[in-house]
Residue frames relative to the residue before (quaternion, step in Angstrom):
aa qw qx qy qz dx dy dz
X 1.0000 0.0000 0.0000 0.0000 0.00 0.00 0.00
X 0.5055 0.5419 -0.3703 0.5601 3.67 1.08 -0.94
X 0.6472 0.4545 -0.5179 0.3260 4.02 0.07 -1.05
X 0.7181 0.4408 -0.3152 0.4367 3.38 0.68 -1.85
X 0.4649 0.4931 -0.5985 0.4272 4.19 -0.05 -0.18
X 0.7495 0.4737 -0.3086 0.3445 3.42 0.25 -1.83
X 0.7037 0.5270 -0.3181 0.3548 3.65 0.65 -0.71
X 0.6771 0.6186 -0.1948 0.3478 2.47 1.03 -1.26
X 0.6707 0.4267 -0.1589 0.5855 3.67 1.30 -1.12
X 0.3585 0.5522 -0.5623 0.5004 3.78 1.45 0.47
X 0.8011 0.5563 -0.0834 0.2043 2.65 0.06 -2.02
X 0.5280 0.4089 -0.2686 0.6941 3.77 1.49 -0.60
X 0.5566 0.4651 -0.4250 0.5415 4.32 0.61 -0.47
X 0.7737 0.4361 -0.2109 0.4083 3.44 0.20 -1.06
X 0.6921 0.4546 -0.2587 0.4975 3.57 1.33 -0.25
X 0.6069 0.4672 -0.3252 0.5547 3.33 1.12 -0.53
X 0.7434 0.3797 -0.2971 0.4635 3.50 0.50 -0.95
X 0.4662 0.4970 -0.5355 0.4989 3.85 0.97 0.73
X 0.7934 0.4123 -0.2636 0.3621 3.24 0.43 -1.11
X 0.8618 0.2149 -0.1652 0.4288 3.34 1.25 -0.45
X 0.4091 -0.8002 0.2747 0.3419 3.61 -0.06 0.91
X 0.5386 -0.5805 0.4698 0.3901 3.38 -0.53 0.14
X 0.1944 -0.7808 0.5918 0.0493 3.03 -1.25 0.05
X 0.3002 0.8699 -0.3815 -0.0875 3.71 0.14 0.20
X 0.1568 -0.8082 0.5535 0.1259 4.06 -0.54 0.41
X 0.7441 -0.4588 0.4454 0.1934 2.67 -1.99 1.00
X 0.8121 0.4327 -0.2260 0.3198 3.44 0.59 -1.68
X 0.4425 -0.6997 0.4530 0.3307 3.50 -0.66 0.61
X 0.7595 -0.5570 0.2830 0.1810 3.22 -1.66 0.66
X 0.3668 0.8060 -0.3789 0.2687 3.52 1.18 0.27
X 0.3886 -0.6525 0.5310 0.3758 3.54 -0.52 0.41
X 0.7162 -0.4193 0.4163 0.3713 3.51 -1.82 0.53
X 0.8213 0.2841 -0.2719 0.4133 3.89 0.68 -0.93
X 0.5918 0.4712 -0.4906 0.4325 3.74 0.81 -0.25
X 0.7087 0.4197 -0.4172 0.3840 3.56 1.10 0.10
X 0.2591 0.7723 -0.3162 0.4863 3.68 1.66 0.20
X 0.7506 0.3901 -0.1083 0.5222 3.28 0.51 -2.48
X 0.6444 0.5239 -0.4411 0.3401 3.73 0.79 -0.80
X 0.8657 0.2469 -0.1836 0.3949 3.23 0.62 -1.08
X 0.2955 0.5064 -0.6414 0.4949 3.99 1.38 1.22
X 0.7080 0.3780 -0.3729 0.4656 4.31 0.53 -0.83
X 0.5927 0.4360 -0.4845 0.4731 3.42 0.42 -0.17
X 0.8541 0.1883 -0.3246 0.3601 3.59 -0.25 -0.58
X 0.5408 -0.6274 0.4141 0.3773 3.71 0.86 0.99
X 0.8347 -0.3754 0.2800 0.2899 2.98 -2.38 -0.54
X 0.6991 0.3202 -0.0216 0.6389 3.24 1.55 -1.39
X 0.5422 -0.5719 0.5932 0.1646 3.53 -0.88 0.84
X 0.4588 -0.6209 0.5130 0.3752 3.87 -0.95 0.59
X 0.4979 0.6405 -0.5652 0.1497 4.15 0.27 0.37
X 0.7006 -0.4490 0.4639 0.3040 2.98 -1.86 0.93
X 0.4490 -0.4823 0.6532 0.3728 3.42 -1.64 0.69
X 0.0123 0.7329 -0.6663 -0.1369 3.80 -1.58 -0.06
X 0.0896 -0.6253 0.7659 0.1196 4.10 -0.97 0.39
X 0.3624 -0.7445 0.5549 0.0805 2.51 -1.21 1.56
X 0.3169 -0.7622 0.4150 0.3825 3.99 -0.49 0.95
X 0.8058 -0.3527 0.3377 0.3350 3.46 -1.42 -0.11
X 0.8501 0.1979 -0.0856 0.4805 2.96 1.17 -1.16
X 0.1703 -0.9135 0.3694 -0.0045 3.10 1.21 0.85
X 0.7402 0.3563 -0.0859 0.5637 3.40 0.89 -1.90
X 0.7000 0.4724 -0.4244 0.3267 3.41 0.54 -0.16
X 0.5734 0.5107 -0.3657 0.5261 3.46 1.52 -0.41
X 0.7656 0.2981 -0.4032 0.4031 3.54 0.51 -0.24
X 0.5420 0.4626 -0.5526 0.4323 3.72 1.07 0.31
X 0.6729 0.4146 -0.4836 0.3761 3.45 0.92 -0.26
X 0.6204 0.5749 -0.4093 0.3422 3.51 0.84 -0.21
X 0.5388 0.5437 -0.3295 0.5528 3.48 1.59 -0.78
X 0.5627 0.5354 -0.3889 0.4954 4.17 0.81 -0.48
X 0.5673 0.5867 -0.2972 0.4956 3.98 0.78 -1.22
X 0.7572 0.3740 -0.2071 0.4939 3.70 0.46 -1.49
X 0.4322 -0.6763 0.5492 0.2326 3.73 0.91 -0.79
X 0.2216 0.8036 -0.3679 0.4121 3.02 1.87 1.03
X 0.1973 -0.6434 0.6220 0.4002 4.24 -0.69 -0.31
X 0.3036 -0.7408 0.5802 0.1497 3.39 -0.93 1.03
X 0.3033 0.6165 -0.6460 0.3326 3.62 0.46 1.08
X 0.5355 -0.5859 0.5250 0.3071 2.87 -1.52 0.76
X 0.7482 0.1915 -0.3776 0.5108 3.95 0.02 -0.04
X 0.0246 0.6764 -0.6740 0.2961 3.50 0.53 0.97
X 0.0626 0.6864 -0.7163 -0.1090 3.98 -1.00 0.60
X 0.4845 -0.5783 0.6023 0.2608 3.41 -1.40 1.04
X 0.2314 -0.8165 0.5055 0.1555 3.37 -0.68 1.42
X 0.7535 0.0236 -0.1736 0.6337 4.23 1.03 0.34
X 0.7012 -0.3216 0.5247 0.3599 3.13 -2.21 0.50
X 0.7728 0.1237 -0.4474 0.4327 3.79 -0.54 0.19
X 0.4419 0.5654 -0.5855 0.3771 3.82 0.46 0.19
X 0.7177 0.5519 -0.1843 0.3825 2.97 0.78 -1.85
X 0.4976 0.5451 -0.4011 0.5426 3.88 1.52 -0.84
X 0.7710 0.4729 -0.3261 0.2750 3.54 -0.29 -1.41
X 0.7580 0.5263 -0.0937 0.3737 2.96 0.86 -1.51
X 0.5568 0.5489 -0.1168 0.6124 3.49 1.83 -0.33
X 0.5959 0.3941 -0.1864 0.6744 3.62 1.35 -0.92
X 0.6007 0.5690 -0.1773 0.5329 3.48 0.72 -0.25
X 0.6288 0.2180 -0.1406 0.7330 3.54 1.09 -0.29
X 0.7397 0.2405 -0.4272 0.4609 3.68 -0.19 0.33
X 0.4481 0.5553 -0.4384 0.5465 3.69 1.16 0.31
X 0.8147 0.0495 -0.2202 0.5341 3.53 0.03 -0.59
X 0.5295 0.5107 -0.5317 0.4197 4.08 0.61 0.07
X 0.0746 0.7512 -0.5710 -0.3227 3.65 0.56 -1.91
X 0.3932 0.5046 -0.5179 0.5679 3.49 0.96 1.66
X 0.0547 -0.7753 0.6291 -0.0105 3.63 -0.34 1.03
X 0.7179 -0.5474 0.3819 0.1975 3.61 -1.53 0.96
X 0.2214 -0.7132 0.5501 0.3739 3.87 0.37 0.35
X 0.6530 -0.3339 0.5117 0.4475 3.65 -1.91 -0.04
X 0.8757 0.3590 -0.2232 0.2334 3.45 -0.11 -1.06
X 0.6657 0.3571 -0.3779 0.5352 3.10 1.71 0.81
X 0.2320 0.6036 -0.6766 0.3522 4.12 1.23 0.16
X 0.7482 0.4949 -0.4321 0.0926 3.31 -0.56 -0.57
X 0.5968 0.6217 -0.2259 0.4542 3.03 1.87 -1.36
X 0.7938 0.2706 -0.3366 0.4282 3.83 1.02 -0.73
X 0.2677 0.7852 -0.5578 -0.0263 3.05 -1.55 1.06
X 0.5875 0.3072 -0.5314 0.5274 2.85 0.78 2.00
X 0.8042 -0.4318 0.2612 0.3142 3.38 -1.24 0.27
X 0.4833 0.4729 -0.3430 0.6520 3.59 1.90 -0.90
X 0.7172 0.3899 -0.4881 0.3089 3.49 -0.36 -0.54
X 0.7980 0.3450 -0.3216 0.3752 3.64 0.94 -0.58
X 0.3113 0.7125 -0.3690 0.5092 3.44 1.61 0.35
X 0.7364 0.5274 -0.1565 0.3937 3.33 0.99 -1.40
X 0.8569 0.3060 -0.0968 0.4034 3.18 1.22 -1.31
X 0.3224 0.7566 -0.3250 0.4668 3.01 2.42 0.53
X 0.7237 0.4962 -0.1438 0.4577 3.56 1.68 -1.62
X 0.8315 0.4423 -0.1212 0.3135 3.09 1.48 -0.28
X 0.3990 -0.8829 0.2341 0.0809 2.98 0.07 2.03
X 0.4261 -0.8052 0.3881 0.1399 3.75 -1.33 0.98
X 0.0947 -0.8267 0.5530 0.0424 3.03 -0.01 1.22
X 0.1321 -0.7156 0.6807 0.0845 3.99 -1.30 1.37
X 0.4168 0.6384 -0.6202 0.1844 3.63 0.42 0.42
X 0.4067 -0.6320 0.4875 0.4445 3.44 -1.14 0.54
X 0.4718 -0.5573 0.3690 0.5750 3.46 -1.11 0.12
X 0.6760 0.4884 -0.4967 0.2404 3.90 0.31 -0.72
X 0.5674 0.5528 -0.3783 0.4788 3.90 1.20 0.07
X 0.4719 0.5534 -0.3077 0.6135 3.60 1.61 -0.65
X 0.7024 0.4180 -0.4175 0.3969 3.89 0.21 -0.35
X 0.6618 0.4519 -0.3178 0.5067 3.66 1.08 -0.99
X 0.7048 0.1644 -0.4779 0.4979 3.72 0.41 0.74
X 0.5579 0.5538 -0.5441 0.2930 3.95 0.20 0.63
X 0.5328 -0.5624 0.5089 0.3753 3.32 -1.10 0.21
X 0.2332 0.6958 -0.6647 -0.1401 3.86 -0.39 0.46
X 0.7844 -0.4124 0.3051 0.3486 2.57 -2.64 0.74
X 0.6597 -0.3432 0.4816 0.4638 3.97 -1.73 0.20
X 0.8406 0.1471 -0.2748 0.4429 3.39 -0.47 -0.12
X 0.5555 0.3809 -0.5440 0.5004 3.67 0.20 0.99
X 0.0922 0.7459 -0.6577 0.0510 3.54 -1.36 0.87
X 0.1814 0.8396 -0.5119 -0.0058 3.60 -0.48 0.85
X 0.6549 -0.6010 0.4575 0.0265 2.87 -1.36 1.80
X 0.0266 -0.8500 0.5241 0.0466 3.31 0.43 1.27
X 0.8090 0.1334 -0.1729 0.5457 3.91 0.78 -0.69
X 0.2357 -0.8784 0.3857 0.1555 3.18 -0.28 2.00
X 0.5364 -0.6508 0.4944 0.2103 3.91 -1.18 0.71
X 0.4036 -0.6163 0.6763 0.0001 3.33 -1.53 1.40
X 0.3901 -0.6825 0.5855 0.1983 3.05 -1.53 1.77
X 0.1696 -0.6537 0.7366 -0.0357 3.81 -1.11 0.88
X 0.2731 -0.6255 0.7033 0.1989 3.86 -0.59 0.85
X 0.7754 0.4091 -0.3231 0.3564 3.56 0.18 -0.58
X 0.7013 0.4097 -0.3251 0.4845 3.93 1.17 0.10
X 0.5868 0.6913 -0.3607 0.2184 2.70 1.24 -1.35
X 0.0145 -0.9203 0.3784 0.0985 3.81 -0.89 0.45
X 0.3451 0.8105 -0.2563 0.3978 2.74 2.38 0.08
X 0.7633 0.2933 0.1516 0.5553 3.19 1.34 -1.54
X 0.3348 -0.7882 0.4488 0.2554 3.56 1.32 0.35
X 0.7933 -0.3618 0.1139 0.4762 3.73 0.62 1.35
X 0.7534 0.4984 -0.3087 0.2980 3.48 1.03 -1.17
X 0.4783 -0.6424 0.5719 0.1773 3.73 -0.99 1.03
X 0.4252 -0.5725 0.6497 0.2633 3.43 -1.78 0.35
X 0.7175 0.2753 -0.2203 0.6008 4.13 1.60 -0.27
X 0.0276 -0.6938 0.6866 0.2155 3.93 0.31 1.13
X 0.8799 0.3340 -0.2657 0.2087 3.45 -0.57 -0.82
X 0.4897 0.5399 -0.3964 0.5581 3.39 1.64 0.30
X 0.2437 -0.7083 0.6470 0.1427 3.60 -1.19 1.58
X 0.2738 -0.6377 0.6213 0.3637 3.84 -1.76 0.59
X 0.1115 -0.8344 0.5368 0.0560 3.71 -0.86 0.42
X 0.0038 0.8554 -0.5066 -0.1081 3.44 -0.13 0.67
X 0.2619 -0.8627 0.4302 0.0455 2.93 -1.13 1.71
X 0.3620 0.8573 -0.2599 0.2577 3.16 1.49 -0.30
X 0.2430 -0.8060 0.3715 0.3916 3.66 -0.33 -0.19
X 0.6206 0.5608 -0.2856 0.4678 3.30 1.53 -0.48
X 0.6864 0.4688 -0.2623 0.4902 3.35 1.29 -0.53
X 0.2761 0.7935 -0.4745 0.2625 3.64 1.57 -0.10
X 0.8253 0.4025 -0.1255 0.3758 3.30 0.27 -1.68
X 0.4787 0.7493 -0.2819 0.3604 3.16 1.61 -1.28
X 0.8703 0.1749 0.1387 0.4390 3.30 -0.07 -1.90
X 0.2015 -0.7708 0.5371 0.2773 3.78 -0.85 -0.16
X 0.3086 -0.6955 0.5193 0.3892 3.59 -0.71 0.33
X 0.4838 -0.6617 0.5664 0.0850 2.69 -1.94 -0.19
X 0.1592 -0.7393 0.6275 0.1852 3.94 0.19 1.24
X 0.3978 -0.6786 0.5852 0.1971 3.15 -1.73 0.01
X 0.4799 -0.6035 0.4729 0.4265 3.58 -0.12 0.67
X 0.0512 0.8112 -0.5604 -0.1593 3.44 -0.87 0.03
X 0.2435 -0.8512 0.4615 -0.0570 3.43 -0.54 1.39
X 0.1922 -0.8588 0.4738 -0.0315 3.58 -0.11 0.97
X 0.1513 -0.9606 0.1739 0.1555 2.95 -0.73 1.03
């Protein structure tokens, strides 16, 4: 009885797959957004960009650099082709050593705009490292390295947990040394 099922479910495979062609693809089954989300966690919080301080004289080095090229250093100057716009760019990261990402060439296309984005400086601090040099207000206090319950230190609460039967365990390696865990007593009943 098992043979005739088996044949039988050839034999309807073998009929459908006449009538309909197959089809088969390279690309792997993933939807459009888990492949989105994959590649916002892959490239983290901060982007790989250099820190830059913008100098004082920012605009004067690129009008002198725009003099050098035979450029008009006005500010609504429009670069009038893509290799002006090369030189004159390549030309500022030579004497800046702060080059234009890709995802802003487009935005400059006049001499202000690169004047502008010459004066303006790059800051890679995260903000939660930015908080530990601001002044905050008296009633804000933030708890930058955060603390593990330990029945045995703990003195706030006289050992007793809000999870008795739930152990902390740190599995981490960097946090090994850092922190101690915490077994739970188990009690049976």
């Amino acid at each position: 009885m098992f043979r005739n099922i088996n044949k039988t479910c050839i034999n309807i495979l073998r009929q459908v797959g006449a009538e309909q062609k197959c089809c088969y693809s390279t690309k792997p089954k993933t939807s459009q957004i888990d492949s989105m989300g994959q590649s916002i966690a892959d490239k983290g919080f901060l982007r790989p960009h250099k820190p830059y301080n913008a100098p004082a004289d920012a605009a004067d080095k690129v009008r002198a650099i725009c003099g050098s090229l035979q450029i008009s250093n006005k500010p609504d100057y429009q670069l009038k082709s893509l290799e002006e716009k090369f030189k004159f760019l390549e030309a500022c990261f030579a004497d800046f050593k702060h080059s234009v990402p890709n995802s802003q060439i487009y935005e400059i296309k006049t001499v202000g705009d690169v004047i502008k984005f010459y004066e303006t400086s790059v800051n890679t601090t995260v903000p939660l490292d930015a908080l530990k040099t601001m002044e905050l207000p008296e009633n804000l206090h933030i708890q930058y390295d955060y603390l593990r319950f330990n029945s045995e230190t703990d003195t706030k609460f006289n050992g007793q947990t809000a999870f008795p039967k739930s152990s902390t365990l740190v599995t981490g390696l960097k946090y090994r040394g850092k922190y101690v865990g915490n077994e739970a007593k188990q009690s049976w009943p």
